[in-house]
C-alpha positions as a Markdown table, in Angstrom:
| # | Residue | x | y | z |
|---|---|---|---|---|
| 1 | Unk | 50.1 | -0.6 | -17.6 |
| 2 | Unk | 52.6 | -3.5 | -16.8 |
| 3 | Unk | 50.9 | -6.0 | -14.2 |
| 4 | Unk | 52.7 | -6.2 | -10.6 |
| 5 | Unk | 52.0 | -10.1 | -10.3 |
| 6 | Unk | 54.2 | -12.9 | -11.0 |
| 7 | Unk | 53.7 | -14.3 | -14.9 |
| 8 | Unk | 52.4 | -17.8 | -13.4 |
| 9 | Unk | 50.0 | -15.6 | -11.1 |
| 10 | Unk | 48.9 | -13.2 | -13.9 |
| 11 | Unk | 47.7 | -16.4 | -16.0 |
| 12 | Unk | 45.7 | -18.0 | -13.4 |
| 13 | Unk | 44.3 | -14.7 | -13.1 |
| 14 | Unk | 43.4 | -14.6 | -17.0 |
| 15 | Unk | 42.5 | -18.4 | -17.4 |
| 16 | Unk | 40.1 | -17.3 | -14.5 |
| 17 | Unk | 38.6 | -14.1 | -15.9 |
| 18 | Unk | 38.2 | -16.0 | -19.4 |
| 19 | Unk | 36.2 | -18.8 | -18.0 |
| 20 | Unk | 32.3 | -18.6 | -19.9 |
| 21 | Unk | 30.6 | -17.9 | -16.5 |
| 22 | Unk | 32.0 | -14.5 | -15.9 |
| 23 | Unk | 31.5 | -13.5 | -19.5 |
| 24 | Unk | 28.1 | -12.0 | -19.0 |
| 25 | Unk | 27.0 | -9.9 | -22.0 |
| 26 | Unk | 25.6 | -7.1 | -20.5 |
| 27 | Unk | 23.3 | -4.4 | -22.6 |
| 28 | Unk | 24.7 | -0.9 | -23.1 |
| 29 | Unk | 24.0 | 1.6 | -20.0 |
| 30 | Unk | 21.3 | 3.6 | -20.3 |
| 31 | Unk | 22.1 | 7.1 | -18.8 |
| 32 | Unk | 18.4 | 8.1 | -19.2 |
| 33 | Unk | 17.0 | 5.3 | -17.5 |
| 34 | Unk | 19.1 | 6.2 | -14.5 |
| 35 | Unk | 18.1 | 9.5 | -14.5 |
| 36 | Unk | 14.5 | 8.5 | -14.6 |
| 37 | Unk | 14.5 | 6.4 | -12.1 |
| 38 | Unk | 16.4 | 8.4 | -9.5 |
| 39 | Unk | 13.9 | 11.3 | -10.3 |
| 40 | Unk | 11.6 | 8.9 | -9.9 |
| 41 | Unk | 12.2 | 7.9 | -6.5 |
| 42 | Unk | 12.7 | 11.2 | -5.4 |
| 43 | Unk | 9.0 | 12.3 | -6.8 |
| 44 | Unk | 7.9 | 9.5 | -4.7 |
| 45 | Unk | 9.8 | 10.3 | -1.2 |
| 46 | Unk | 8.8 | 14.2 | -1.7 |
| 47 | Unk | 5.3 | 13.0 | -1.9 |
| 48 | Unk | 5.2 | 10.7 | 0.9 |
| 49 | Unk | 6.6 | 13.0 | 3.3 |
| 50 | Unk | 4.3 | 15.4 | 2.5 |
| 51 | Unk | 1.5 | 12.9 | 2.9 |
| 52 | Unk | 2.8 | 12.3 | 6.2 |
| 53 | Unk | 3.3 | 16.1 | 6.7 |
| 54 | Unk | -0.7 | 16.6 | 6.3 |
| 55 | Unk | -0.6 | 13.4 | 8.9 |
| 56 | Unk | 1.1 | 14.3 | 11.3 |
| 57 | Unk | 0.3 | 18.6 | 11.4 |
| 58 | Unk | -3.4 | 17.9 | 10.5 |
């Protein structure tokens, strides 16, 4: 896809992309660990609110 800036506005925009502090190496995404952690968290709401379900109905 053909940028829609300027050439001398495109290469500021390089120069600053290719500056070493925003070239973070990053590790590979980890689907799995997503997946466990949002079943995770909803484990742990379900359980609270029934914890305060026993609370609050006695």
């Amino acid at each position: 896809m053909p940028s829609r800036l300027y050439p001398e506005d495109q290469k500021r925009v390089d120069e600053y992309l290719s500056a070493p502090h925003h070239q973070v190496e990053r590790k590979p995404f980890n689907v799995w660990l997503l997946l466990a952690v949002i079943l995770g968290a909803v484990v742990a709401m379900g359980l609270l609110a029934r914890y305060l379900s026993t609370l609050v109905l006695g």
